[in-house]
Structures are given as C-alpha cells and as structure tokens.
Backbone of each chain as ProteinMPNN parsed JSONL, in Angstrom:
{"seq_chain_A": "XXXXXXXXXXXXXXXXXXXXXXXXXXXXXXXXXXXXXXXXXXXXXXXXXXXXXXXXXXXXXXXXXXXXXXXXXXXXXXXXXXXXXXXXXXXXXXXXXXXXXXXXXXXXXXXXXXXXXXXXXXXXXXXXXXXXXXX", "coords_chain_A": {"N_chain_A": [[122.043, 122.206, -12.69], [121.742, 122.476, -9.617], [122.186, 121.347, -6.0], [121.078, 121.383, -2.741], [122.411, 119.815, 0.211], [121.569, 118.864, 2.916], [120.776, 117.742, 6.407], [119.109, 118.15, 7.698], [115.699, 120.192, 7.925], [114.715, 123.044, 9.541], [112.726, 125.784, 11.324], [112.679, 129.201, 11.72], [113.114, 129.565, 14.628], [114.455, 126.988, 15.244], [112.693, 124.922, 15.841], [110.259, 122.602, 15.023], [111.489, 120.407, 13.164], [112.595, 118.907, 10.46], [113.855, 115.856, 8.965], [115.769, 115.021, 5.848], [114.927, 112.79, 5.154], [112.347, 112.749, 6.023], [111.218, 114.242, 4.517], [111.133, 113.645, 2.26], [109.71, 110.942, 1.942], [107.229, 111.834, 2.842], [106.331, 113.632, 1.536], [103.532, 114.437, -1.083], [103.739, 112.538, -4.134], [102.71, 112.478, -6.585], [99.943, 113.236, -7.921], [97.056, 113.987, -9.384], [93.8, 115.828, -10.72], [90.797, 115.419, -12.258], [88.328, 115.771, -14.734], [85.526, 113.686, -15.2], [83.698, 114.29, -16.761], [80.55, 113.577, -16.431], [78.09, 114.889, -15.429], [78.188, 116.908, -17.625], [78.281, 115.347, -19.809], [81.085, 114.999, -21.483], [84.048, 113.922, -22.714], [86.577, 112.419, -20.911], [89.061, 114.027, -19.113], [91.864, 115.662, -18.074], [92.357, 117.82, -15.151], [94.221, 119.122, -13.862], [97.693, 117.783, -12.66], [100.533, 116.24, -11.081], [103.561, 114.812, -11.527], [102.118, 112.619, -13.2], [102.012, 110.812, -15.983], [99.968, 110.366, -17.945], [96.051, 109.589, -17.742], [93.898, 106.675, -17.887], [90.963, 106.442, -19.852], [89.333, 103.599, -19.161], [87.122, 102.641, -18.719], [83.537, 103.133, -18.352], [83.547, 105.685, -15.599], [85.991, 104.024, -14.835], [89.173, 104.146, -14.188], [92.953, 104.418, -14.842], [95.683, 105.367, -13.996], [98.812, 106.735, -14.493], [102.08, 107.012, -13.357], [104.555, 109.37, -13.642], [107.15, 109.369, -12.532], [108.144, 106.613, -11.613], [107.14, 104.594, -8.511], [109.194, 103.087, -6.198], [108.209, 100.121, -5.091], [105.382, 98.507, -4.293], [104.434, 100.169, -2.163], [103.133, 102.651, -1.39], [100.777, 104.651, -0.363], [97.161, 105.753, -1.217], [95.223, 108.37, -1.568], [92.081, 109.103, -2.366], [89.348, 110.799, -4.262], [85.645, 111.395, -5.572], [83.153, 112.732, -7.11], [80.025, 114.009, -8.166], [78.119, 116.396, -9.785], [75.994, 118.045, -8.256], [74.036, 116.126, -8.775], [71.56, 113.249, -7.867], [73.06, 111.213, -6.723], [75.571, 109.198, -4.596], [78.528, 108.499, -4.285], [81.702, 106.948, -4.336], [85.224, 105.669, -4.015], [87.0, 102.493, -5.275], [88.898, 100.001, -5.832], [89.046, 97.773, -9.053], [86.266, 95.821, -9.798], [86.782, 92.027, -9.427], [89.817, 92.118, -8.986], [92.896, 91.393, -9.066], [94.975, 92.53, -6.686], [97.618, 92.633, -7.431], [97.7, 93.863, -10.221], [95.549, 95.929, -10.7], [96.883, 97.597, -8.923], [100.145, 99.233, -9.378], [103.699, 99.882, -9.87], [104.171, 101.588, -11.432], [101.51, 102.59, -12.207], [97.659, 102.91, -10.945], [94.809, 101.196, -10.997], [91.41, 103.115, -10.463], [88.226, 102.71, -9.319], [85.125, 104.547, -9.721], [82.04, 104.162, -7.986], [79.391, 103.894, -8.308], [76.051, 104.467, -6.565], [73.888, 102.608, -7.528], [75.28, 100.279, -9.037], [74.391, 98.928, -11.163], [73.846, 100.784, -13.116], [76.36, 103.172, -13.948], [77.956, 105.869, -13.543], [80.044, 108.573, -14.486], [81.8, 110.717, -12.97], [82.427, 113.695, -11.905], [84.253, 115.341, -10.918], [87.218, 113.61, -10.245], [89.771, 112.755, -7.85], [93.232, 112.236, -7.527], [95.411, 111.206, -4.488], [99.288, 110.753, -4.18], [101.35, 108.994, -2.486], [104.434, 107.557, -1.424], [107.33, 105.924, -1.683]], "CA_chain_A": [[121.129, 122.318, -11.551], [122.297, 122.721, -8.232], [121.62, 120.184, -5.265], [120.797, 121.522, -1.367], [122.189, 118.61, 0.655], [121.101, 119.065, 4.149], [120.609, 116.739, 7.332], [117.929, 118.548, 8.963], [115.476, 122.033, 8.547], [113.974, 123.596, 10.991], [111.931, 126.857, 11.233], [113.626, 129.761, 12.241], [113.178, 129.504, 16.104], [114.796, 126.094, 15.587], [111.879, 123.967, 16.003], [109.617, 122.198, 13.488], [112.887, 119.707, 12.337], [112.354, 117.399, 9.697], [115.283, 115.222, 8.401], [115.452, 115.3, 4.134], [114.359, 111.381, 4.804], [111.013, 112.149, 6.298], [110.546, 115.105, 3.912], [111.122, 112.605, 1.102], [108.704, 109.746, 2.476], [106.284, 112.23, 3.53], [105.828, 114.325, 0.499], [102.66, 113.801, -1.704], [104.926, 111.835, -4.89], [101.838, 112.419, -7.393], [98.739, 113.818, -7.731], [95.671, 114.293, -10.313], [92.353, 115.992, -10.903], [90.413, 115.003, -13.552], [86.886, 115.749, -15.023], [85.103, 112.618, -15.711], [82.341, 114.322, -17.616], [79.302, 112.421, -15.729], [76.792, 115.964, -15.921], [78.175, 117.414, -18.88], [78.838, 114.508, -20.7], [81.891, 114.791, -22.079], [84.78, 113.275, -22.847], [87.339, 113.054, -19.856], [89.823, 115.539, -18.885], [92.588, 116.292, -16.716], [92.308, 119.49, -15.012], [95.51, 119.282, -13.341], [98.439, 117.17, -12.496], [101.599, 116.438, -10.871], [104.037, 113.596, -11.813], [101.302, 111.961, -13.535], [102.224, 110.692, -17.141], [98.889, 109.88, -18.483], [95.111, 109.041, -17.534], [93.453, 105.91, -18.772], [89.859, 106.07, -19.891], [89.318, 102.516, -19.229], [85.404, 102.318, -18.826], [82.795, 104.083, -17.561], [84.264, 105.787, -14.387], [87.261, 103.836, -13.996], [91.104, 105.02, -14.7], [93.894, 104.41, -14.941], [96.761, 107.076, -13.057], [99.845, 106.29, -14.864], [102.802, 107.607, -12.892], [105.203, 109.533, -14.517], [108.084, 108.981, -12.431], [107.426, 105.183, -11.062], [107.484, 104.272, -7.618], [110.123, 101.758, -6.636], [107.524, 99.345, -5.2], [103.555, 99.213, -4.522], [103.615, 99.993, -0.697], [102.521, 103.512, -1.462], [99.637, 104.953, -0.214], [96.429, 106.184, -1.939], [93.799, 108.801, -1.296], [91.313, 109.217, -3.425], [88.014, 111.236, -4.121], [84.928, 111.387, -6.512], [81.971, 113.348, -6.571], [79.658, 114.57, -8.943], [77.903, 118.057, -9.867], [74.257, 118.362, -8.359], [73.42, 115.147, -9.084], [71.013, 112.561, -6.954], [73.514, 109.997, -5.599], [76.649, 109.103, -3.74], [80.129, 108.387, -4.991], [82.973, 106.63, -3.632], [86.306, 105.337, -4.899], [87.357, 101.237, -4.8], [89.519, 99.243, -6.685], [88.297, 97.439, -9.791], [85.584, 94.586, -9.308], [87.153, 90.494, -9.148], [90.66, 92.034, -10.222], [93.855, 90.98, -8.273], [95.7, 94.028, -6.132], [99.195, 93.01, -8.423], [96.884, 94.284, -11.458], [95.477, 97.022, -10.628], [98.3, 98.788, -7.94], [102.097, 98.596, -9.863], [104.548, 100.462, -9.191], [104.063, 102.505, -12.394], [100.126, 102.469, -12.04], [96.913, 102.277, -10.542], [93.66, 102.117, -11.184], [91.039, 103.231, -9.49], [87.086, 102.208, -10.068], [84.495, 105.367, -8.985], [81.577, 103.183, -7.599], [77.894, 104.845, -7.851], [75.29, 103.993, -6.021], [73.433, 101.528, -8.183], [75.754, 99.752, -9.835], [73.73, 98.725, -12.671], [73.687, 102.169, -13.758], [77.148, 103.871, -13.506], [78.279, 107.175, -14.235], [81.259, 109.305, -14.824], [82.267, 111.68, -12.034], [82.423, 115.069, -12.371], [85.09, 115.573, -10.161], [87.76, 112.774, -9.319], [91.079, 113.189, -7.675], [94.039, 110.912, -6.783], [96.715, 111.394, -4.633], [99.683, 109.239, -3.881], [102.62, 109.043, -1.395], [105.326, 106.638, -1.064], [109.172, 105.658, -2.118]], "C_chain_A": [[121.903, 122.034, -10.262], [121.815, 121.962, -7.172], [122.164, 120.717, -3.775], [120.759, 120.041, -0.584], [122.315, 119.323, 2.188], [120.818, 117.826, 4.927], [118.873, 117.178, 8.106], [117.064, 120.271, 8.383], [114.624, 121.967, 9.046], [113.736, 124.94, 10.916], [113.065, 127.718, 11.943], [113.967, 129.977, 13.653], [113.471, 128.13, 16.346], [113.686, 124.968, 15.94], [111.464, 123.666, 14.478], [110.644, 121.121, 13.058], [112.122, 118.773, 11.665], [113.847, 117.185, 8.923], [114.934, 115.034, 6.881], [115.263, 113.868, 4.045], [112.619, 111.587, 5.163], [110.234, 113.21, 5.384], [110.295, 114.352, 2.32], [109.897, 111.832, 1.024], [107.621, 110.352, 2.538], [105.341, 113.204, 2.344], [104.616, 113.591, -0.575], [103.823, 113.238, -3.095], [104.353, 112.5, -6.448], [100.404, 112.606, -7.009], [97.76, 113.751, -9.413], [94.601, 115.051, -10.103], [91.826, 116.138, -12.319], [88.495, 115.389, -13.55], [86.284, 114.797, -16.027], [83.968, 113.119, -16.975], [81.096, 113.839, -17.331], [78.123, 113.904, -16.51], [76.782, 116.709, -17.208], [78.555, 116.265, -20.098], [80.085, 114.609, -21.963], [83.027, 113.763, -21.926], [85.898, 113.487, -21.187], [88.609, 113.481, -20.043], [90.773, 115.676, -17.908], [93.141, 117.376, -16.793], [93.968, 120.199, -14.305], [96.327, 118.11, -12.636], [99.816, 117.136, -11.698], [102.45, 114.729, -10.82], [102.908, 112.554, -12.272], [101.584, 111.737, -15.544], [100.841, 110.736, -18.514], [97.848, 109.574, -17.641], [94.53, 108.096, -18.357], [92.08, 105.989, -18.772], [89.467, 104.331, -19.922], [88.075, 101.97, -19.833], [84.871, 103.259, -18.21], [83.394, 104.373, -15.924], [84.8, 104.871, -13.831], [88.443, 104.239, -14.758], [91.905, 104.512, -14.112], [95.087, 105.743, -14.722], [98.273, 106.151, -13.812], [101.097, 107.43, -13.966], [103.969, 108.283, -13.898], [107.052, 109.31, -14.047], [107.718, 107.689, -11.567], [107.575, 105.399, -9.917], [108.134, 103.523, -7.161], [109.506, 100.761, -5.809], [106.008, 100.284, -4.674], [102.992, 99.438, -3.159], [103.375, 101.411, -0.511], [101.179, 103.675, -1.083], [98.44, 106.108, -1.149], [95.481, 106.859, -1.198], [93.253, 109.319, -2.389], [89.735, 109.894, -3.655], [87.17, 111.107, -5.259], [83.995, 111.747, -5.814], [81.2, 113.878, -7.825], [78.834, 115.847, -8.651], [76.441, 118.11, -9.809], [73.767, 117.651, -8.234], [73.019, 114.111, -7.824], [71.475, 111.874, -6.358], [74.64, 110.26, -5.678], [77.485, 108.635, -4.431], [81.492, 107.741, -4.226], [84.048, 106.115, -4.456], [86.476, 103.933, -4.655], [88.257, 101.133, -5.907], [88.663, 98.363, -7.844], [87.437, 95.965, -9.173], [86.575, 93.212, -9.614], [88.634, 90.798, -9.784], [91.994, 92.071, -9.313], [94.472, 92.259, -8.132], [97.123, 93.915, -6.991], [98.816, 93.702, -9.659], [96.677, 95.844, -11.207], [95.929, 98.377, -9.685], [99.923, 97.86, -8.655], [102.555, 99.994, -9.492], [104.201, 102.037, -10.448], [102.437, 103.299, -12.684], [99.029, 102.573, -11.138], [95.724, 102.322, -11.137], [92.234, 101.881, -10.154], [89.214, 103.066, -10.338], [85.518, 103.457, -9.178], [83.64, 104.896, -9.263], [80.055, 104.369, -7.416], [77.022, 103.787, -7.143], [74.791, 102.688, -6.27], [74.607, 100.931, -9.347], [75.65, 99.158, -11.113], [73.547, 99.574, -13.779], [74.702, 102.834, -13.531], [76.894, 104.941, -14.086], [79.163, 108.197, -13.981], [81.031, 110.632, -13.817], [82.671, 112.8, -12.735], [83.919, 115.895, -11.882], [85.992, 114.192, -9.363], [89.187, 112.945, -9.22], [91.801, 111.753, -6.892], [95.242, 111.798, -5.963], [97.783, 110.571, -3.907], [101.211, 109.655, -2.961], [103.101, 107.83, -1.219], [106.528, 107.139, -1.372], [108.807, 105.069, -3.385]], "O_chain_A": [[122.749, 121.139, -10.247], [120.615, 121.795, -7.388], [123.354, 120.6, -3.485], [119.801, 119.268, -0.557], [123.115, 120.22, 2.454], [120.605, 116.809, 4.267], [117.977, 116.617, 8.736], [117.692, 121.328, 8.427], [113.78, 121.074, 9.116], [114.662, 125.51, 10.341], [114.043, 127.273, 12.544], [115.031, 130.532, 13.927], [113.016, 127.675, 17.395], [114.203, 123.966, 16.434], [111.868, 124.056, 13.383], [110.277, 121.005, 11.889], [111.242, 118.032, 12.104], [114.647, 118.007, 8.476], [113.735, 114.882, 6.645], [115.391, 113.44, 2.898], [111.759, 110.824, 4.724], [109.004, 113.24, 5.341], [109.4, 114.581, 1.507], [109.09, 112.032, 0.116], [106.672, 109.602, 2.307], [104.127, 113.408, 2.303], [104.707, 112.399, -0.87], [104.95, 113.693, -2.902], [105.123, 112.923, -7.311], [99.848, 112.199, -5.988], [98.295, 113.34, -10.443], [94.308, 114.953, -8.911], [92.294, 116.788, -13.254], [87.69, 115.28, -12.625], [86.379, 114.89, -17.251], [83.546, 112.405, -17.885], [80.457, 113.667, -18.369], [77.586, 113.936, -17.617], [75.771, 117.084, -17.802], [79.089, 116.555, -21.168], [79.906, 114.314, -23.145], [82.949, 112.854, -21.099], [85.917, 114.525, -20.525], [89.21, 113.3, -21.102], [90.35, 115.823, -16.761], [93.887, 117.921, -17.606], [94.513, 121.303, -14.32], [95.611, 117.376, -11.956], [100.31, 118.263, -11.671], [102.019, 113.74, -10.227], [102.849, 111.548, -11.566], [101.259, 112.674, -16.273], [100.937, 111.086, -19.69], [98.28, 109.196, -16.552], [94.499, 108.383, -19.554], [91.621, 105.625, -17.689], [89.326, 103.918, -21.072], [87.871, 101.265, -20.821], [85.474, 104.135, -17.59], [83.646, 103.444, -15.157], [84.531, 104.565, -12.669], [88.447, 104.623, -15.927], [91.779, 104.116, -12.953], [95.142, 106.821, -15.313], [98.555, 104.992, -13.508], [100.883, 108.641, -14.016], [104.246, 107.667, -14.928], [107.973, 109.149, -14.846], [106.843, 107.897, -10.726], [108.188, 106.452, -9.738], [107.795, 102.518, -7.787], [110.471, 100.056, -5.514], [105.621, 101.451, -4.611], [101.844, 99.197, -2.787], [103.366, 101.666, 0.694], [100.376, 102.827, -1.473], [98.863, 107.143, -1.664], [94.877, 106.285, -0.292], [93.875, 109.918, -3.267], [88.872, 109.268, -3.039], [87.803, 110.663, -6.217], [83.727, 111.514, -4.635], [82.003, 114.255, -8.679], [78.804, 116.343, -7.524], [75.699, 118.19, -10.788], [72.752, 117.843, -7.565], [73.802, 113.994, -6.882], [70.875, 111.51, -5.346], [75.097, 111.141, -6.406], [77.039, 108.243, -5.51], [82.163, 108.479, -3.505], [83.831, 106.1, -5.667], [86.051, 103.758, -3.513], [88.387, 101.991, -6.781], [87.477, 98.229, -7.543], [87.89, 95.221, -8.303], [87.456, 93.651, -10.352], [88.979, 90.166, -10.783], [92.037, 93.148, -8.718], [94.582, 93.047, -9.07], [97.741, 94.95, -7.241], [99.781, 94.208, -10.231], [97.474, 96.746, -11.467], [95.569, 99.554, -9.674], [100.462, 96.757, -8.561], [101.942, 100.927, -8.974], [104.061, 103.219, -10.133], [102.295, 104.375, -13.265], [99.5, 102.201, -10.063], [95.423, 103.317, -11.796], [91.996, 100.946, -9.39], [88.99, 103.243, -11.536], [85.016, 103.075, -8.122], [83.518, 104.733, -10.477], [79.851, 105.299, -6.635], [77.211, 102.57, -7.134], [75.064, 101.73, -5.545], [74.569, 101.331, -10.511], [76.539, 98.933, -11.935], [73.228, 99.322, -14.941], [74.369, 103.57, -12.602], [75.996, 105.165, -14.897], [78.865, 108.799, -12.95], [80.111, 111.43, -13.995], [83.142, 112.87, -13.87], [84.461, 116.841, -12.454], [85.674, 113.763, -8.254], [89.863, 113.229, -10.209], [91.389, 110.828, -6.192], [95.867, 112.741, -6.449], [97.4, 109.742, -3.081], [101.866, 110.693, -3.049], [102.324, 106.943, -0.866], [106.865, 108.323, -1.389], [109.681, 104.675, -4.158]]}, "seq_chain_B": "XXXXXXXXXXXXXXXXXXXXXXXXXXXXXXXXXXXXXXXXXXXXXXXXXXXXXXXXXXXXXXXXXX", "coords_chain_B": {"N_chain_B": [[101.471, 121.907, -30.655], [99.159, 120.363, -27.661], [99.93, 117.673, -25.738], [97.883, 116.891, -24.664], [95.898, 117.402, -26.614], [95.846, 114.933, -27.724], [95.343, 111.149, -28.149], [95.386, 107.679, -27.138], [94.381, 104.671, -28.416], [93.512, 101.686, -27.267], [92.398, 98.273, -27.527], [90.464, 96.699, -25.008], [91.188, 93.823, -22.483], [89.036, 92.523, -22.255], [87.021, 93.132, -24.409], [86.578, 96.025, -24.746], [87.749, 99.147, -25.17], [90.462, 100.871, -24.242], [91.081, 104.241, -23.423], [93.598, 106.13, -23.617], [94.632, 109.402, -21.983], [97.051, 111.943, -22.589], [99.279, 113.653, -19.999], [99.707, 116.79, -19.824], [101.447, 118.784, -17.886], [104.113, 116.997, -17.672], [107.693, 115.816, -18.774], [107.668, 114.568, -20.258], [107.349, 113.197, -23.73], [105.006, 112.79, -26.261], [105.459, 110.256, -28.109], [107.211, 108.456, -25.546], [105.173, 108.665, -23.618], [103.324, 106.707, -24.852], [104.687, 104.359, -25.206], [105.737, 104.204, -22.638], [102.719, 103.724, -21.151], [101.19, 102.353, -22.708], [100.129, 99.199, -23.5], [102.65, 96.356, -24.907], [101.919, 94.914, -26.657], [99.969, 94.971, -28.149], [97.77, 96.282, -30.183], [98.273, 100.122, -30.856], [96.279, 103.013, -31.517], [96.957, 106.102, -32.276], [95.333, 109.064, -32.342], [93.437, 112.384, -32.784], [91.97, 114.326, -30.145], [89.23, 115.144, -30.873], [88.326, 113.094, -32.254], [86.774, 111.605, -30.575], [83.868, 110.525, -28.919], [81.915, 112.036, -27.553], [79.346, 111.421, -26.22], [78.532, 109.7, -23.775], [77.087, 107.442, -23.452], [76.955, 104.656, -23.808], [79.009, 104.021, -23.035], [80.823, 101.595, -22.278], [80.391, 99.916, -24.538], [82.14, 100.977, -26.253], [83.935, 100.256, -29.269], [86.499, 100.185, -31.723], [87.433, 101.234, -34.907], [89.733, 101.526, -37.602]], "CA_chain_B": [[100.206, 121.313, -29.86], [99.388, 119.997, -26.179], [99.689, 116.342, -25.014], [96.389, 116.822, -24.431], [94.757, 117.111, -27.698], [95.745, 113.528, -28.364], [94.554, 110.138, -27.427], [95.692, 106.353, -27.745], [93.264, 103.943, -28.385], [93.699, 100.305, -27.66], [91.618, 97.077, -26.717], [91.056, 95.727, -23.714], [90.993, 92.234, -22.623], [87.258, 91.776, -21.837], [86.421, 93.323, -25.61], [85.994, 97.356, -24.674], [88.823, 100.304, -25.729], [90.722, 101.804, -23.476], [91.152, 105.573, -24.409], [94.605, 106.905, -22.557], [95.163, 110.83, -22.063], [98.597, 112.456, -22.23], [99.329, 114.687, -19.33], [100.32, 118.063, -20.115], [102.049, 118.397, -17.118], [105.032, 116.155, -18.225], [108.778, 116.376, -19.992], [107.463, 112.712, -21.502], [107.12, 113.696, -25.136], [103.914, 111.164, -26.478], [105.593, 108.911, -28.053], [107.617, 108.12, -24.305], [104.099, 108.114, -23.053], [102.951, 105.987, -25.584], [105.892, 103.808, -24.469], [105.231, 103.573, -21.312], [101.75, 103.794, -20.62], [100.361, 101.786, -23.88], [100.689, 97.722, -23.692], [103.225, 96.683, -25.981], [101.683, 93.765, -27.423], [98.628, 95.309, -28.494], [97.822, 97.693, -31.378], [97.911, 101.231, -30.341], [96.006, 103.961, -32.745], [97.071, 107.422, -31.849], [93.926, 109.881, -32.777], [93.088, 113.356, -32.229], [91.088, 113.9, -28.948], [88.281, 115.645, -31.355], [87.909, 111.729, -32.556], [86.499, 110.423, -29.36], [82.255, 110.692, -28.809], [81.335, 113.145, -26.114], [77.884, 111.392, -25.716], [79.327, 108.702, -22.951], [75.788, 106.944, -22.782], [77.366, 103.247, -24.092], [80.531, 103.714, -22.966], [81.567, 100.546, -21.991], [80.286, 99.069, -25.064], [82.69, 101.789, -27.672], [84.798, 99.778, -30.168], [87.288, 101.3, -32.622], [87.808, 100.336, -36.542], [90.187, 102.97, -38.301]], "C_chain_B": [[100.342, 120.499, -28.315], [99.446, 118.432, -26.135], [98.342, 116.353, -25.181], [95.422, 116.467, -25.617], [95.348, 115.636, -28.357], [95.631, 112.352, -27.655], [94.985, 108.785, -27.876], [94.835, 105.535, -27.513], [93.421, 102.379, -28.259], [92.784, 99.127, -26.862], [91.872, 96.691, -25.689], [91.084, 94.143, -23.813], [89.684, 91.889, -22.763], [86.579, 92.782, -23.303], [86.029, 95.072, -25.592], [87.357, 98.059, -25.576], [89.117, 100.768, -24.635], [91.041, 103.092, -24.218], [92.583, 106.309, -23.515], [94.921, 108.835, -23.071], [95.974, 111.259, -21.459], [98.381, 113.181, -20.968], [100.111, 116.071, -20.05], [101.349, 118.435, -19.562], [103.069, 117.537, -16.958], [106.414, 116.381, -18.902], [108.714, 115.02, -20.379], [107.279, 113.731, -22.897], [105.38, 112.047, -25.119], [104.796, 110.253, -26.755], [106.154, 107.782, -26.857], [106.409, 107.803, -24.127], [103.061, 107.047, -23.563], [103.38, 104.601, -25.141], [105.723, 103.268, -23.686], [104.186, 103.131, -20.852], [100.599, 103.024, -21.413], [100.831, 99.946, -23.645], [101.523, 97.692, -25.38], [103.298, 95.51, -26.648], [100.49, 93.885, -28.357], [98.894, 96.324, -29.406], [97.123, 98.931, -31.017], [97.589, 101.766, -31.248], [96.144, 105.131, -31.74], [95.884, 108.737, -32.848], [94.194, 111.743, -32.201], [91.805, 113.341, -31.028], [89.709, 114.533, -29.946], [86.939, 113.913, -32.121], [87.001, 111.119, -31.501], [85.241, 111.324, -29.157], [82.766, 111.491, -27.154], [79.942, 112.472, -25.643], [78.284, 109.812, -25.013], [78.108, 107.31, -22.342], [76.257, 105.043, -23.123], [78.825, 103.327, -23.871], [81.379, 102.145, -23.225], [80.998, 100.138, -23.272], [81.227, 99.565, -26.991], [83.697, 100.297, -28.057], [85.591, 100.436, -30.705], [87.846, 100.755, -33.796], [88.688, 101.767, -36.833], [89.158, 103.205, -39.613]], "O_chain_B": [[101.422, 120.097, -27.883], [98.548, 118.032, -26.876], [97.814, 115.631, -26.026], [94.522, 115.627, -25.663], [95.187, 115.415, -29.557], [95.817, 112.451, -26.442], [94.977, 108.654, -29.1], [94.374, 105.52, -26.371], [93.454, 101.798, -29.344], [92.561, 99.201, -25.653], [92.971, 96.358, -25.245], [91.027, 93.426, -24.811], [89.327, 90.918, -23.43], [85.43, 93.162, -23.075], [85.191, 95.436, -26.417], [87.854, 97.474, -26.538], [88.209, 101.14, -23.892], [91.245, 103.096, -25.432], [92.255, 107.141, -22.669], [95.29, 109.301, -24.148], [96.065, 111.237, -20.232], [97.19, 113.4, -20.746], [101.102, 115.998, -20.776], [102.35, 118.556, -20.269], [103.034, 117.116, -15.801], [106.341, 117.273, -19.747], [109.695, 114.408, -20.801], [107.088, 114.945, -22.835], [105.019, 111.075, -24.456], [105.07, 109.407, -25.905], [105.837, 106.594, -26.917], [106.175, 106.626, -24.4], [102.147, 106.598, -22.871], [102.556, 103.774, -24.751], [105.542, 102.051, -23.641], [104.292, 102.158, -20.105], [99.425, 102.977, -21.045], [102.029, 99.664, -23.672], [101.351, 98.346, -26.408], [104.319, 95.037, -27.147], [100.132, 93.031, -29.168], [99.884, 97.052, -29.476], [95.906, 99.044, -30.868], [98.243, 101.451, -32.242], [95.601, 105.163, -30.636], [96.0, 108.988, -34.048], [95.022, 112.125, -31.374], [90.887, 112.521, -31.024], [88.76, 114.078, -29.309], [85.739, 113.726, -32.323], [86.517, 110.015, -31.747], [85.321, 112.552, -29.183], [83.567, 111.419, -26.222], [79.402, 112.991, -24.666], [78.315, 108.831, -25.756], [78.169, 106.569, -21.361], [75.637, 104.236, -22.43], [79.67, 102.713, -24.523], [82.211, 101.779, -24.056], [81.447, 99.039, -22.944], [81.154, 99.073, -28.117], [84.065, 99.477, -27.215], [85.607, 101.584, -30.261], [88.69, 99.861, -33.728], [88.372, 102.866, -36.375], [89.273, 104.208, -40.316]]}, "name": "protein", "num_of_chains": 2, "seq": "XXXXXXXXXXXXXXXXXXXXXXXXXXXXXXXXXXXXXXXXXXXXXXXXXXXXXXXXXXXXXXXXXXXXXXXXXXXXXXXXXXXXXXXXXXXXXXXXXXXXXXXXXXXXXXXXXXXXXXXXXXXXXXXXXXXXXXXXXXXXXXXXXXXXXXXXXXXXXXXXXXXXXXXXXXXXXXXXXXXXXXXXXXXXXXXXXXXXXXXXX"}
C-alpha cells in the first residue's frame, strides 16, 4: 500500500487549504446506524458502520459502540441521534443513569443510553446513530 | 457466514445479559472481537443470532442458561 505524504491540499484555485493535521483531527473517526427494533420489535441490528467493531445490546435501548480501531484517549467528541418510527413520544440520547463518565466513555468504547419520554416505560429506537471524532 | 449472524452473550453486573453484535464492516475476525469487546473475566457463550427472542417486551429482565 502506498502512502500520500503531503503538507497541505488545497482546491484547484489554491484555496480551501487544509494541513493532513486538521484533516486527521477533523475527520469523523467512527460512525454507526443501528435498528433498535422499538416498532417492529425485533432484535437489534446494525444497518451500517464504519470503524465500529461491535454493538452491545446492553438493555433496553442502551449500547454499547465498541470501536474498532481505539482512540488514544477519551477527549473525543460524540454526536448522537435516536428516533423512532410513527410512534407517540420523544427520544433523546444521554449517558447511562448513576454511572461514572470513566465507565461508560473509554477510549475503546462508549455507551450511550436512548432516554424516552417516560422513563418507567422504555423502548427501543427504531433508528439510532453514533458518530465520533477525535485522536 | 457474516459477523452478523452471531452473538455473544454474557452477564452483566446488576444480574441482566448483555447481547454484543459483530460488525460486518470489520477485518476483526469474531473471535478478535470476542477478544476485545467481551470482558475477560466473565463467561462468554457465542450463539447464533436466530437464538436471541425478537419479542423485546422483558428485555431487561432476559437471562441465559445453555
């Protein structure tokens, strides 16, 4: 395999420059989309991936994103979505309930806890996506 | 066969199962992802994904005996 070492590219009218440090830093690292199964009740699913080793069914809509190439620490950033299909209530993403940020963000890991409305009643997203950027 | 159609099964701490699914998307082989992504103090069962309930209504409360 062959290796493009460069300082700098830039569009062909010379503008646009990015240096191969901020294209590094800046690039998404890892990604997911996954089908929780919430309306069709099934089992969950990932619909597509990138550098992602594994998903963890943990519990009812939460997961586990296993990285497949690690990050070399946990000051990566996360965006994250969930939504379900039709259905009467709202959806957001958090971290797990009373569970220390060294736990559930590692370098190799995260997981992420999709948060319904009533909490007494969860339920499995139909649609949840991660995606992650760092070093 | 895919990554996909298989599944590792192992306890959590607070008494549930976690259920982990391979990526497809990967040059991990399973057992690597097994490896990596499985605690390695705990007893992992590797299953077919056809093993695991589709009806998700007690989730949190699945177990797993072989």
């Amino acid at each position: 395999m062959s290796t493009l070492k460069v300082n700098t590219i830039q569009n062909t009218s010379g503008g646009a420059s990015s240096t191969a440090d901020q294209l590094s830093s800046g690039r998404i690292r890892a990604w997911v989309n996954l089908d929780g199964g919430g309306s069709s009740n099934h089992a969950p699913q990932i619909n597509a991936s990138f550098n992602v080793s594994s998903i963890a069914d943990v519990s009812q809509s939460t997961y586990n994103i296993y990285w497949d190439t690690d990050f070399s620490n946990t000051n990566y950033a996360i965006a994250s979505f969930a939504g379900f299909d039709n259905y009467d209530q709202q959806n957001w993403v958090s971290s797990p309930t009373s569970t220390a940020l060294s736990t559930w963000k590692q370098t190799s890991m995260v997981q992420l806890h999709a948060v319904y409305a009533n909490e007494l009643h969860n339920r499995d997203p139909d649609d949840f996506s991660v995606i992650a950027i760092g070093t | 066969m895919a990554n996909s159609d298989t599944r590792f099964i192992y306890a959590n701490d607070d008494g549930g199962i976690c259920i982990v699914i391979p990526a497809d998307n990967t040059d991990l082989t399973l057992d690597q992802i097994k490896a990596k992504d499985c605690p390695s103090g705990k007893t992992v069962y590797t299953v077919n994904k056809s093993e695991i309930p589709t009806d998700r209504s007690f989730r949190n409360a699945w177990t797993y005996t072989e």
